[in-house]
SEDRENGU-600727 format. One line per 4 residues: number of its first residue (from 1); their letters; for each residue x, y, z of C-alpha. Coordinates in steps of 0.5 Angstrom, whole numbers, plus 500, padded with zeros to 3 digits. Example, Ala and Ser with C-alpha at 12.3 -4.5 7.8 and 13.67 -1.06 7.14 Angstrom:
// residues 2
1	AS	525:491:516  527:498:514
***
This chain:
// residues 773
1	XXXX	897:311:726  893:315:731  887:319:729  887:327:730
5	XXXX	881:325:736  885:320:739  889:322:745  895:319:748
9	XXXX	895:315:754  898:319:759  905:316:760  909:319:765
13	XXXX	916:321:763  923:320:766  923:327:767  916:329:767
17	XXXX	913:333:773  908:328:776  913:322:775  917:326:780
21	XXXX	912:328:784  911:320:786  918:319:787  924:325:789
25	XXXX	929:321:789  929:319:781  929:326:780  936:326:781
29	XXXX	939:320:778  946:323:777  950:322:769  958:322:770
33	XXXX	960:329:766  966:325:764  961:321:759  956:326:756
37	XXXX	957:332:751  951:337:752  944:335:755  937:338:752
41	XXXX	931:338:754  925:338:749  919:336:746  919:329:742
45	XXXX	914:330:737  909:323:736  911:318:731  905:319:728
49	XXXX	907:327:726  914:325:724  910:320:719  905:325:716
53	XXXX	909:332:718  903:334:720  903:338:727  898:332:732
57	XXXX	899:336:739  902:330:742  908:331:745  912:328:750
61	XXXX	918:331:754  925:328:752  932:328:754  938:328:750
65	XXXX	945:327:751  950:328:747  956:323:748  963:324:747
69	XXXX	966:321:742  971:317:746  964:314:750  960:312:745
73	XXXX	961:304:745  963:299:750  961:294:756  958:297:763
77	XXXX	953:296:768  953:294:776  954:286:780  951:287:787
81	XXXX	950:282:793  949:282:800  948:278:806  945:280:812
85	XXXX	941:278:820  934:274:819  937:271:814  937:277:810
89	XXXX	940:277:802  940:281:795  943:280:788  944:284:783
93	XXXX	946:284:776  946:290:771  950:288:764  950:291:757
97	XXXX	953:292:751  953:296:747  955:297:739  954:300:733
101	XXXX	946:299:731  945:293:736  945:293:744  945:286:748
105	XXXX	942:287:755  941:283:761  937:284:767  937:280:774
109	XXXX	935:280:782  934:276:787  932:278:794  927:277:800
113	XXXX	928:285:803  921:287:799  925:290:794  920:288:788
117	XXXX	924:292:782  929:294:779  931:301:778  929:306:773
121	XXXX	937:307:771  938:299:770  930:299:765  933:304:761
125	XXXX	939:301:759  936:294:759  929:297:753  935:300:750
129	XXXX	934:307:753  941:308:753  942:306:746  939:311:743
133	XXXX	943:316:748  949:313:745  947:314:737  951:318:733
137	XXXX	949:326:734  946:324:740  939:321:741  933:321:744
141	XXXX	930:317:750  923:317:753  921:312:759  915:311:760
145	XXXX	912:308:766  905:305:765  900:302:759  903:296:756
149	XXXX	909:295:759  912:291:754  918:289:756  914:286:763
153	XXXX	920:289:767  918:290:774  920:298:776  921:300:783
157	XXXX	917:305:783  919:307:791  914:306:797  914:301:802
161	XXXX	911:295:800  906:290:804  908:283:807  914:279:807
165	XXXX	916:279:800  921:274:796  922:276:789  927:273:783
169	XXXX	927:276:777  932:277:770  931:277:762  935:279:756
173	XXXX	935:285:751  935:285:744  936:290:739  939:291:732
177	XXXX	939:293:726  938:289:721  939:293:716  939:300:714
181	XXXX	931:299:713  929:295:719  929:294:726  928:289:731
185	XXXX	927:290:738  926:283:743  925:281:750  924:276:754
189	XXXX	923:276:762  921:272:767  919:274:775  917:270:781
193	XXXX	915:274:787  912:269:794  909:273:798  907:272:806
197	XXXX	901:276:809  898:277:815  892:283:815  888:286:820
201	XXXX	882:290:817  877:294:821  871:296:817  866:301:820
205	XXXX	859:300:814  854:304:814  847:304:813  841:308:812
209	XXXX	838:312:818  845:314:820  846:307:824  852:302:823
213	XXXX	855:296:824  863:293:824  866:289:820  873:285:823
217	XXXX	877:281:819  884:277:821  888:274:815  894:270:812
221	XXXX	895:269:806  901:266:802  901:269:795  906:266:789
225	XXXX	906:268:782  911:266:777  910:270:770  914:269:763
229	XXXX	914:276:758  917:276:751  916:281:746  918:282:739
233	XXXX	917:288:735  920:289:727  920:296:724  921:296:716
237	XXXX	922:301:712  920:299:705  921:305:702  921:313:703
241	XXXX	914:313:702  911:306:706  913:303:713  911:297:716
245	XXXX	911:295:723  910:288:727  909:288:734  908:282:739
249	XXXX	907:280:745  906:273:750  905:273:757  904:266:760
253	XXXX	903:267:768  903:261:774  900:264:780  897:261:787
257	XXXX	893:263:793  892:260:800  889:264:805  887:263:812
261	XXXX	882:268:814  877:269:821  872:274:821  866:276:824
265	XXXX	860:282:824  858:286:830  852:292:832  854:299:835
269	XXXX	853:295:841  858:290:840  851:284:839  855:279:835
273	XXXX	851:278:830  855:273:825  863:270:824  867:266:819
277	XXXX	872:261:819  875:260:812  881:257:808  881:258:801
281	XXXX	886:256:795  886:257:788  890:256:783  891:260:776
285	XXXX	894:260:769  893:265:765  897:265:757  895:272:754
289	XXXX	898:273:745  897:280:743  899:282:736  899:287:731
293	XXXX	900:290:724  901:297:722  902:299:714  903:306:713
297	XXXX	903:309:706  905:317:705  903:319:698  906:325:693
301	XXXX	902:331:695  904:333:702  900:332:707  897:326:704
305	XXXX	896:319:708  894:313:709  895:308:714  892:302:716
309	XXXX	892:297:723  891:289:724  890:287:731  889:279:733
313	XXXX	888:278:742  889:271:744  888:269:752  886:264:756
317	XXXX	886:263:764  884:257:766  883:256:775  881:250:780
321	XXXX	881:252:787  877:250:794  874:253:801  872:250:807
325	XXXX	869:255:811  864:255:818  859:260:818  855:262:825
329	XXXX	849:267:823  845:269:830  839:272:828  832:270:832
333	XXXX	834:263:830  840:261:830  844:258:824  850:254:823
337	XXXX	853:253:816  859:249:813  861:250:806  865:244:803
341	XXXX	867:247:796  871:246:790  871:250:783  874:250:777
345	XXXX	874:256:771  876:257:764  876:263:760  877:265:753
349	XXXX	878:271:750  878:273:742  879:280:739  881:282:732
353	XXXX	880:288:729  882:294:724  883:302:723  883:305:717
357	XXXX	886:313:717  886:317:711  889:325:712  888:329:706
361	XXXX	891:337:706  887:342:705  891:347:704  893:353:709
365	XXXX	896:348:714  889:345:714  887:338:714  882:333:714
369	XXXX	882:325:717  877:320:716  877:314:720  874:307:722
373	XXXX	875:302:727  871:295:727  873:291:733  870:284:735
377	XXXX	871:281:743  868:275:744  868:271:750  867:264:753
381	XXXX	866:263:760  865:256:763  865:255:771  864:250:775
385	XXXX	862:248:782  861:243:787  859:242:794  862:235:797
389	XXXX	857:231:802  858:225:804  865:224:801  861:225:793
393	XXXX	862:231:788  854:233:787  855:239:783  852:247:785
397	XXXX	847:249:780  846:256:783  853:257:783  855:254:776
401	XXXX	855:257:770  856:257:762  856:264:759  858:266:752
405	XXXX	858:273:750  860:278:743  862:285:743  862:289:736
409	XXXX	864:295:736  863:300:729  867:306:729  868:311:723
413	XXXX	869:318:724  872:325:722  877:330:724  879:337:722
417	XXXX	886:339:724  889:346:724  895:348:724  899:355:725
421	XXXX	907:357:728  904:359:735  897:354:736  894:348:732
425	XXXX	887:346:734  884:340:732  876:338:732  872:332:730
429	XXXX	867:326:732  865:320:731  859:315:732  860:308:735
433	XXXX	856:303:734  857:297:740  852:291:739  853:285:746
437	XXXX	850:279:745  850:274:751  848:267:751  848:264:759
441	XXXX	847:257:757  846:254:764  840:258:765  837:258:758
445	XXXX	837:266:757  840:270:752  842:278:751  841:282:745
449	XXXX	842:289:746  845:295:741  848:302:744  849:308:739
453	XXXX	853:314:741  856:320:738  863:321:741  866:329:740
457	XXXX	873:330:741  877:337:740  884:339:742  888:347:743
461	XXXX	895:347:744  898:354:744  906:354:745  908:361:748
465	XXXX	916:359:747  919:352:747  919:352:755  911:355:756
469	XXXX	906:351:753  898:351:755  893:345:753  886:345:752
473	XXXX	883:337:751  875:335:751  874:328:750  868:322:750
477	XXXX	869:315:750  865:309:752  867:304:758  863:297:757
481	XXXX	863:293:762  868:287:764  865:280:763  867:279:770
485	XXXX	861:284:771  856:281:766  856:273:769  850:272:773
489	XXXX	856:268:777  855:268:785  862:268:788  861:266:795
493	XXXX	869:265:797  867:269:803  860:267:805  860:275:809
497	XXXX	861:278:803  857:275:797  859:278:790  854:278:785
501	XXXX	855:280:776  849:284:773  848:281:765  843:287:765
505	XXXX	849:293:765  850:298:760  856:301:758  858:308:760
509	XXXX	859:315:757  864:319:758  865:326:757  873:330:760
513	XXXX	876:336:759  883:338:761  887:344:761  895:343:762
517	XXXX	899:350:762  907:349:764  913:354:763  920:352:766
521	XXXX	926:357:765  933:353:763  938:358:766  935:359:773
525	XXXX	932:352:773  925:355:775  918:351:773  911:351:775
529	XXXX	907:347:772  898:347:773  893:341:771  885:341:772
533	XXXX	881:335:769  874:333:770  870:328:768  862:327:767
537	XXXX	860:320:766  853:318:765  851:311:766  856:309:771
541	XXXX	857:303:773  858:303:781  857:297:786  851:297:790
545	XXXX	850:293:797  844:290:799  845:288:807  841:282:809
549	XXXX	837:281:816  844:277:818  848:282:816  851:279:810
553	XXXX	853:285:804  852:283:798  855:286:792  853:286:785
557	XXXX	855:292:780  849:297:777  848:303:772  846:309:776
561	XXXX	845:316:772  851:319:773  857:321:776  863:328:776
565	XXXX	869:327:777  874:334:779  882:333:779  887:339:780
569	XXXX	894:340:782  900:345:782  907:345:782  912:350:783
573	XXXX	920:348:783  925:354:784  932:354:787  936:360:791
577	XXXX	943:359:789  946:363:794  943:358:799  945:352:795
581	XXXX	938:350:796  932:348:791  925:348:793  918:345:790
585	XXXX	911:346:793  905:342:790  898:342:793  892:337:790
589	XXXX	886:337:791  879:332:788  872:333:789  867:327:787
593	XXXX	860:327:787  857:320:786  851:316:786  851:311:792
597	XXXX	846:304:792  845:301:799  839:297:800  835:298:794
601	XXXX	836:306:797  839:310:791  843:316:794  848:322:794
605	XXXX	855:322:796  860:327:796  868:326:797  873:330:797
609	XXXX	881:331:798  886:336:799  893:335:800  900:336:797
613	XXXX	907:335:799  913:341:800  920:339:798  926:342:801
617	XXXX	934:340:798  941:343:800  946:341:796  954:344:798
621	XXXX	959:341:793  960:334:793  960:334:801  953:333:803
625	XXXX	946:333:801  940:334:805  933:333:804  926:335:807
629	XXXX	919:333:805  912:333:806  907:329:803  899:330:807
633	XXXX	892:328:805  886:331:808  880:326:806  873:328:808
637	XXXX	867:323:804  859:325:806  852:322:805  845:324:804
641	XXXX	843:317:807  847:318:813  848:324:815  851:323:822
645	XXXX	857:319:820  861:323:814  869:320:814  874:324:816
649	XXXX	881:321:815  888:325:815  894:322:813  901:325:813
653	XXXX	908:322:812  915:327:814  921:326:810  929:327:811
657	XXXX	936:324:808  942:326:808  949:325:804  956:325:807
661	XXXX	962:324:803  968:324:807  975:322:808  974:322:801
665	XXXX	972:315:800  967:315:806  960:315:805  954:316:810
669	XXXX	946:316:809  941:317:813  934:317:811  929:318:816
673	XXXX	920:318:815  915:319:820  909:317:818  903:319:821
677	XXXX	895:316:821  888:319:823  881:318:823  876:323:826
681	XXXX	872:318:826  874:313:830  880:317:833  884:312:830
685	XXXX	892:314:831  898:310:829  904:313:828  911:309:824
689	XXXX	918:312:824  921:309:820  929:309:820  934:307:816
693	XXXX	943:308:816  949:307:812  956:307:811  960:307:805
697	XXXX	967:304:803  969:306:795  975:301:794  979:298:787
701	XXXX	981:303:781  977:309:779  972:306:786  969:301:782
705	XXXX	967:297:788  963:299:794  962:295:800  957:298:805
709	XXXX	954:297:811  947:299:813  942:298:818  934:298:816
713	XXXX	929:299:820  933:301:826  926:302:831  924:295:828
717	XXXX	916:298:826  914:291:822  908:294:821  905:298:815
721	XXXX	898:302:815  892:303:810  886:308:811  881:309:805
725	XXXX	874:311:805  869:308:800  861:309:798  859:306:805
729	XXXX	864:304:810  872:306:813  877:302:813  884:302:816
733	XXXX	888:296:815  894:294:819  899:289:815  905:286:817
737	XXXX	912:288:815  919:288:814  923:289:821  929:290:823
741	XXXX	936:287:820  943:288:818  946:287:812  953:288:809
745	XXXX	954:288:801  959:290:795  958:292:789  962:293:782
749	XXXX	961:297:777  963:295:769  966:300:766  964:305:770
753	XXXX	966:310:766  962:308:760  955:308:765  950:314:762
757	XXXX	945:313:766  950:313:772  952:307:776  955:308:782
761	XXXX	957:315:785  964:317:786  965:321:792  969:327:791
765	XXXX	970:326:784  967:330:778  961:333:778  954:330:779
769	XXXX	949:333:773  942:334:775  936:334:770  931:337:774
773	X	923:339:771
***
């Protein structure tokens, strides 16, 4: 049970604000109006405030459908498959049954089309999302997409994905009640994705006295990962007053990695100063068991709990990989090096820990909690390296190492809640006690350091109706550093770029404060909605450089004083029903000011962006829709230590798409996206129209069945853009893609009829129900 002071993770709902802010299109998934009763939306209160009866704060938009009697059980989904040009295919399968406090579900795709996931209509159904809009009386559903996915199913979340992609995924649901006081929920699924890419990156690095050099890279590399997932959760009442719930993952993953890369490093004026060639493989499994146990005890007096949590994390990763490389460095005196080198790595993790909560009421709605957590990780790194020469393995000291470590973390706490009909508010802290104890066996040192800090949290919640609310959230957390940072490992995969851990780092403390205000009027589908964060955090950890005469960086990750981070946007979404249209407009911006590392120089750096997007949408009957978006980013990155050269990079992308429904089984798409890539300075300009048709036939009884023909990509733009701008350099990398291609297809809808999450649209039949936010 969550402790008032401790936050949720901010999940992203189905029909939460930002959620369709990343993608439209989701926002307007149709149901089948033949299928549902009444449609709410509302905010679910957490478990953790159903349990206790206690107003937490925690709320999360929900939808709830009402189904009809009539539609409440039954068998439904989709079969899709097409064929295309380039020897092009897609599969997919979408079946679920449905009955009386069990759900079986199945999910499954295969295509090399770079579609990587599956749709959220078809993840609702196979976590059970559907089910629970299927319950008696009508249920509640949220989807969360982020956190532990554990269902380990690939969403498709939109945008255009790099490389050639060929993907095969497919799992199975399982829910039931096993009686009116337990429930099992279990999943197992399974995905593999080989992926083909070739990248070209340019870089321009800078340096202290406004002087820079560049950095060009070209790769292919050839990616293949296969990933198993299964998850069983047992939720069991024992009785009105205690609960007990069970929940269990496994991941098991299979990956590899060959990469052919050639890179070199110039002066302003083009002096060649270095390059490589390299072929790097690696290959790694990883197998990861995460457990927990939560009992929960409600006594007599209202108000009145305790509740008590077990957790148990298993993970083990094993790699092997090699490189040969040739590296040239021309300097004053000339250097030629070739590296023959194979490695082996084991990585073992173990945690455990407990959370205790107890709430006592006050009286007047008032509530106090006391709470403790003991956490323990322990790590057990053991990596290996070997130079070939002469045909003989002669192992690599410098590069070789053994490191153990163990984090304890003690954390008791207290929070006071108050709760009124209008407002609640909640105020607390706690101290943490965070011991590291690390022993590099291979180099005869140890660590034995202890960090304490008081952590502060307070919450303010006002609800002005059920459609307006205002939240207010200040909170601290400490942030250690991964075990990857703490080896004192060189990895010199790219000779160029040396990265190096730091046994010596600190954690972070950090301090954020948000505000949260939104309001939407049902009636006239009116919403807005306005968020601001900061974040202050001391003791970061940054990556420093260091560049060596040859114009090699070297990285390794150091604490610096301090960093801020600003982050805004808002959202206003209203319709003009005589124009049957809808617009949203949502402008963003972010400012960060950090500290920078270069060459033992410590200075400020300063980021900031600004940008939004606009969305316009016509909808006339059952005959057509268009919509048009913007989506722009302003970003401009300045230095202390180099003030002539502040990064300034613009990138827009315009949008439009049209739906036609005619000669009433006929339908036309068209949709449209102009992508568009800037930089001031380097007066870097690439722009890529991206185009895509179809044509729809709906055939067989109630058009069950689509066959459609589309063309992707019609301008044949096989290539995709990247600009990002860091603490010291530029970057723009241009990566290969999916051309253009043909592709006829046919889909069935099973039950179509019983489909609450929709399926396949009926052109001219029923009307479509939106669920806008």
């Amino acid at each position: 049970m969550a402790p008032f002071g401790h936050k949720a993770n901010k999940w992203v709902t189905v029909d939460g604000r930002e959620f369709f802010g990343r993608d439209p299109k989701l926002a307007t998934r149709n149901l089948p109006a033949d299928a549902v009763e009444k449609v709410q939306v509302f905010d679910k209160k957490s478990d953790q405030s159903v349990f206790t009866g206690i107003e937490d704060g925690q709320r999360e938009k929900t939808i709830n459908l009402e189904l009809k009697e009539e539609k409440r059980n039954g068998a439904f989904g989709n079969i899709m498959g097409g064929v295309g040009t380039e020897d092009r295919f897609q599969a997919k399968a979408s079946i679920n049954k449905f009955g009386k406090g069990k759900q079986l579900s199945f999910l499954g795709m295969g295509n090399n089309i770079n579609e990587q996931g599956f749709s959220i209509d078809d993840f609702m159904n196979f976590t059970g999302g559907s089910q629970q809009m299927m319950g008696g009386g009508g249920g509640r559903v949220t989807l969360q997409i982020g956190g532990d996915n554990q269902s380990g199913v690939p969403v498709n979340m939109g945008g255009r994905q790099n490389g050639i992609m060929t993907s095969y995924a497919g799992g199975v649901n399982f829910n039931r009640d096993l009686s009116k006081k337990t429930q099992l929920t279990s999943s197992y699924f399974y995905n593999r994705l080989d992926q083909n890419i070739a990248k070209q990156t340019h870089r321009i690095n800078y340096l202290p006295n406004d002087s820079s050099y560049y950095y060009d890279e070209n790769s292919l590399q050839l990616n293949t990962n296969d990933n198993h997932r299964v998850s069983l959760t047992l939720d069991h009442k024992i009785d009105s007053a205690n609960s007990i719930k069970s929940t269990n993952s496994f991941n098991y993953s299979d990956s590899e990695l060959n990469a052919t890369t050639k890179s070199q490093t110039t002066t302003e004026d083009n002096a060649l100063q270095n390059e490589s060639s390299r072929v790097n493989y690696n290959a790694q499994t990883a197998a990861n068991l995460n457990s927990s146990l939560l009992f929960r005890h409600r006594f007599a007096k209202k108000g009145r709990t305790f509740s008590t949590t077990l957790t148990l994390g298993l993970s083990q990763t094993l790699s092997n990989g090699n490189q040969h490389s040739n590296n040239e460095y021309y300097t004053d005196a000339p250097t030629k090096q070739e590296i023959l080198q194979s490695n082996t790595q084991s990585t073992d993790n173990q945690s455990y820990g407990t959370t205790v909560s107890y709430i006592e009421p006050l009286g007047g709605r008032k509530y106090l909690e006391a709470n403790y957590s003991l956490r323990t990780n322990r790590n057990q790194v053991d990596r290996e390296v070997y130079d070939e020469k002469n045909g003989q393995q002669i192992i690599n000291t410098l590069l070789t190492n053994k490191y153990n470590s163990i984090y304890v973390y003690n954390r008791p706490g207290f929070n006071f809640r108050l709760n009124r009909q209008k407002y609640n508010f909640s105020v607390g802290a706690s101290w943490q006690n965070t011991r590291l104890q690390g022993d590099m066996i291979s180099k005869n040192q140890t660590i034995d350091r202890t960090f304490e800090n008081i952590l502060p949290v307070a919450r303010f919640n006002y609800d002005f109706s059920n459609f307006k609310h205002l939240r207010l959230d200040y909170e601290t957390a400490m942030q250690e550093p991964s075990i990857q940072q703490l080896q004192p490992v060189v990895d010199n995969s790219d000779p160029l770029n040396i990265y190096v851990g730091n046994p010596a780092l600190k954690p972070s403390y950090q301090h954020s404060a948000s505000t949260n205000f939104t309001t939407f009027d049902p009636a006239k589908f009116v919403s807005f909605f306005a968020f601001l964060t900061g974040t202050y955090t001391l003791n970061p950890i940054i990556n420093s450089q260091a560049i060596t005469q040859d114009l090699v960086r070297i990285t390794q990750p150091v604490n610096v004083a301090d960093n801020l981070n600003l982050n805004g946007n808002v959202n206003f979404g209203f319709p003009i029903k005589k124009l049957k249209s809808r617009f949203n407009v949502g402008p963003t911006g972010t400012y960060v000011k950090g500290l920078n590392l270069l060459n033992d120089q410590l200075s400020h750096t300063w980021q900031q962006t600004v940008g939004g997007s606009a969305r316009y949408n016509f909808t006339y009957k059952e005959i057509l829709t268009l919509d048009v978006s913007a989506n722009l980013s302003h970003q401009e990155t300045k230095y202390e230590f180099n003030k002539e050269n502040n990064q300034v990079y613009f990138n827009k992308t315009y949008s439009a798409e049209t739906n036609i429904n005619f000669l009433k089984n006929y339908q036309f798409n068209s949709s449209f996206d102009y992508l568009i890539y800037n930089s001031q300075t380097t007066d870097y300009h690439q722009v890529i129209p991206l185009w895509n048709l179809a044509v729809s036939r709906f055939i067989l009884k109630n058009n069950t069945g689509e066959v459609k023909f589309s063309v992707n990509n019609v301008l044949d733009k096989s290539l995709s853009v990247t600009q990002s701008a860091s603490t010291n350099y530029l970057q723009q990398q241009v990566t290969n893609n999916l051309g253009r291609y043909f592709m006829i297809s046919f889909t069935y809808a099973l039950n179509k009829q019983l489909n609450p999450m929709g399926g396949m649209r009926r052109p001219g039949g029923g009307r479509t129900m939106f669920i806008r936010q």
